[in-house]
Structures are given as C-alpha cells and as structure tokens.
KOLLONU-556080 format. One record per residue: x, y, z of N, C-alpha, C, O in turn. Coordinates in pm, whole numbers, padded with zeros to 5 digits, always signed. Example, Ala and Ser with C-alpha at 12.3 -4.5 7.8 and 13.67 -1.06 7.14 Angstrom:
2
+01319-00569+00780+01230-00450+00780+01320-00330+00780+01424-00332+00846
+01285-00225+00708+01367-00106+00714+01290+00003+00787+01341+00114+00804
! end
This chain:
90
+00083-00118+00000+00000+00000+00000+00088+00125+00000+00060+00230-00059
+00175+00106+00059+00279+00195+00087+00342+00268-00062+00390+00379-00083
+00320+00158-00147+00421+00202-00233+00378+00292-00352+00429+00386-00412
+00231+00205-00361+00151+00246-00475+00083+00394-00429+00065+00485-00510
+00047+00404-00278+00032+00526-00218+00175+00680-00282+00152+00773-00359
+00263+00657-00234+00410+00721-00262+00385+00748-00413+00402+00859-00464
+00347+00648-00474+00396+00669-00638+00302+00759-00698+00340+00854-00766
+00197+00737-00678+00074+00787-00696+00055+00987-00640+00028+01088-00704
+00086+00963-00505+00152+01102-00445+00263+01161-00511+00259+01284-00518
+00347+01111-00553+00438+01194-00600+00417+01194-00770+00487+01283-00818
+00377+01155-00824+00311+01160-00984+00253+01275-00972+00268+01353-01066
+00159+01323-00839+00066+01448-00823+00118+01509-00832+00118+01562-00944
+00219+01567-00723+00326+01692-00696+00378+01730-00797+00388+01849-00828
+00426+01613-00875+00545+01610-00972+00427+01688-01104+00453+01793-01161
+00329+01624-01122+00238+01687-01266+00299+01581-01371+00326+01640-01476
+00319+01489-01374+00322+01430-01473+00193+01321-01503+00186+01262-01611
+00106+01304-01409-00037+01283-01417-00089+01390-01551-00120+01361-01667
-00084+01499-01492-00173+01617-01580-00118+01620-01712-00185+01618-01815
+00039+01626-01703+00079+01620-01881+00078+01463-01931+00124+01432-02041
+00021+01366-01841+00018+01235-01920-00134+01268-02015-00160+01258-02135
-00226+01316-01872-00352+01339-01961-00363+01424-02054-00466+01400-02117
-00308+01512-02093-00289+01642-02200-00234+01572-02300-00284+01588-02411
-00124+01485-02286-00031+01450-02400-00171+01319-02468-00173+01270-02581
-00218+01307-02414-00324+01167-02489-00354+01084-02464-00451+01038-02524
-00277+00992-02337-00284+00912-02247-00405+00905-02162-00410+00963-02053
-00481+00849-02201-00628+00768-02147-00620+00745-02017-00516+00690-01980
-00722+00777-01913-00711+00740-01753-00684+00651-01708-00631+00657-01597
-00713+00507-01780-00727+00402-01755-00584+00318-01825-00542+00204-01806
-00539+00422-01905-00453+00322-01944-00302+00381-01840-00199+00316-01823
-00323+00478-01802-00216+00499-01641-00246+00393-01528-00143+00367-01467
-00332+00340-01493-00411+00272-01390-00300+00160-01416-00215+00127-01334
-00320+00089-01584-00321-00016-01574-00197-00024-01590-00152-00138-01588
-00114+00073-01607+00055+00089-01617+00076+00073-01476+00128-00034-01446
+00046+00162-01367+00084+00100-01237+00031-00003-01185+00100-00063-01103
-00103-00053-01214-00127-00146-01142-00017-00289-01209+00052-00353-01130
-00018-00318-01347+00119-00357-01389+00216-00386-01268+00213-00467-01176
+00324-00262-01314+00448-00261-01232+00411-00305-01018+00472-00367-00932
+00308-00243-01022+00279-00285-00861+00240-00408-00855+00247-00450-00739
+00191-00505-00949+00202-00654-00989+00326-00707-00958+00348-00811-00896
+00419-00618-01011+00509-00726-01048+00609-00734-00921+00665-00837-00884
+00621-00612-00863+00663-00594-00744+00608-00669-00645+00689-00701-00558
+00464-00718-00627+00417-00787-00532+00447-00927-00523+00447-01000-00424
+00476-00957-00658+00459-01113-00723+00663-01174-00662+00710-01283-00629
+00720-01038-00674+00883-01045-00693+00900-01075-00472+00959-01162-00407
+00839-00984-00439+00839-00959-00295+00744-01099-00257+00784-01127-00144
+00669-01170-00284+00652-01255-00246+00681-01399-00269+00616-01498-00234
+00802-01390-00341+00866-01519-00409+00979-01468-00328+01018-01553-00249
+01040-01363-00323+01124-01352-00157+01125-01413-00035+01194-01482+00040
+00984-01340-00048+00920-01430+00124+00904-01559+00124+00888-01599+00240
+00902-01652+00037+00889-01795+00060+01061-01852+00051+01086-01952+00118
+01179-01788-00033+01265-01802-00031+01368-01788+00116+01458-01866+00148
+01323-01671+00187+01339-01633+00342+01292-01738+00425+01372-01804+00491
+01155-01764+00428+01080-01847+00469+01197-01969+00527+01250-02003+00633
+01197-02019+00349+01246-02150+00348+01381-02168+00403+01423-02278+00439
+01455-02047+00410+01613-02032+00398+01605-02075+00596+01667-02152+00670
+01505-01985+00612+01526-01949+00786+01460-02056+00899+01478-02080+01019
+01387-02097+00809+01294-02210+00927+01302-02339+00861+01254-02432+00926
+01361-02374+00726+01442-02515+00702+01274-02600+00610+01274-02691+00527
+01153-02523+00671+01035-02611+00637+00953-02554+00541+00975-02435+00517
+00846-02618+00469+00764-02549+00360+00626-02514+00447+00588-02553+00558
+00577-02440+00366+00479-02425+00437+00342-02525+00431+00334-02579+00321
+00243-02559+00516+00162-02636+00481+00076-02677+00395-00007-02586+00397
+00041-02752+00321-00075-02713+00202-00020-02716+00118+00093-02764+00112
-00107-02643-00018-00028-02628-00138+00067-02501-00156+00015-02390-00152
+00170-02511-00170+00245-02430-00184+00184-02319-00302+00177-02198-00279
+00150-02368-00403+00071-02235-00542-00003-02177-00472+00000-02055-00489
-00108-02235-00356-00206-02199-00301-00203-02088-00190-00289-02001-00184
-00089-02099-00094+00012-02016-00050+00049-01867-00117+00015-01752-00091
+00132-01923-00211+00148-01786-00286+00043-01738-00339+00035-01624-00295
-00067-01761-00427-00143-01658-00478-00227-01608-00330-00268-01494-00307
-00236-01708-00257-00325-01591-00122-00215-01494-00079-00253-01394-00018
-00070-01511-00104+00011-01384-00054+00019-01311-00179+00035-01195-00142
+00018-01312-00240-00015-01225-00396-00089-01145-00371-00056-01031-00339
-00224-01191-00379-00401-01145-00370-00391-01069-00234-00482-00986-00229
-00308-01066-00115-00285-00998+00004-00234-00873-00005-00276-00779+00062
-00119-00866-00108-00038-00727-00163-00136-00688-00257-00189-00580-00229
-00178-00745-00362-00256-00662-00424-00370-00604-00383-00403-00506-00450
-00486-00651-00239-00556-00593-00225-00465-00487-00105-00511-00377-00073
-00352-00531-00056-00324-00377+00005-00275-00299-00046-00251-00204+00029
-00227-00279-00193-00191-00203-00299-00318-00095-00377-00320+00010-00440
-00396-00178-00337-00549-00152-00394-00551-00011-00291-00538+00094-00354
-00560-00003-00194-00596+00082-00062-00538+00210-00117-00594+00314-00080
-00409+00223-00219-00370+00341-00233-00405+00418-00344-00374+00535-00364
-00496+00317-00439-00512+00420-00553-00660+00466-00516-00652+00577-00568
-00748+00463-00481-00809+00625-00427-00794+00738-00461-00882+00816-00498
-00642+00764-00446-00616+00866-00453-00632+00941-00614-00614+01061-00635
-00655+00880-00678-00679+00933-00814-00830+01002-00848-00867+01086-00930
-00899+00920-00740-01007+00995-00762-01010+01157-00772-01061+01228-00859
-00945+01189-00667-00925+01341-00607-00839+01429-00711-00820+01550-00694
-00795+01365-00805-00682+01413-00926-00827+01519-01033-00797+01577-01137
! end
C-alpha cells in the first residue's frame, strides 16, 4: 500500500499525471501501467518471502504451496489496492 500510495503522491506533486492526460494518455490506461508494475513488485516480494521463509525455518509451508502464494499475492494486491483512491481526487 505503501508504495503504490508514494507513487501515486508523487506523480501528483510532480504533474506528470496532468501532462500524461494532456499529451493523450487515457485514464485508464495509467491505472493499468501501475497497477502492472505494482504486480510485479508484489509477485517479486513474495517469491522472496517464501525463499526467506524456506532459507530461515528449514520447512515449507503447509498445504499447497501455489495456493500459498497466490493468497500472498491477492494480500499485496488488495493492500496495494488501498492506495489508488487517490486518483479519484486528481
């Protein structure tokens, strides 16, 4: 949440929101550029965490492991979700 919050905030300050929309760039197709990259960051940070995981406590986790990760996936992305809001107010 943190991050997509920051990026989103500082896109404002900065005005490159406003000259994305002036230059031709569709609302939705900014959305889907960060939500993108904040994908991929979530997907990268949570193939970390099972690598840590595994490194530090020697064991897997219970269950299915795919099953595991996409609920920690689907966890970042809905707290990634929390920060774009802020576009409304743009």
């Amino acid at each position: 949440m943190l991050s997509a919050s920051v990026r989103l905030i500082g896109e404002k300050k900065a005005g490159t929101f406003r000259r994305s929309m002036l230059s031709g760039t569709k609302f939705w197709e900014i959305i889907v550029a960060n939500f993108a990259t904040e994908l991929i960051l979530v997907v990268f940070q949570t193939f970390l965490t099972f690598v840590v995981l595994r490194i530090m406590t020697g064991k897997d986790p219970l269950g299915s492991i795919l099953l595991c990760f996409v609920m920690f996936v689907l966890d970042g992305i809905f707290g990634m979700s929390l920060g774009k809001p802020i576009f409304a107010s743009v």
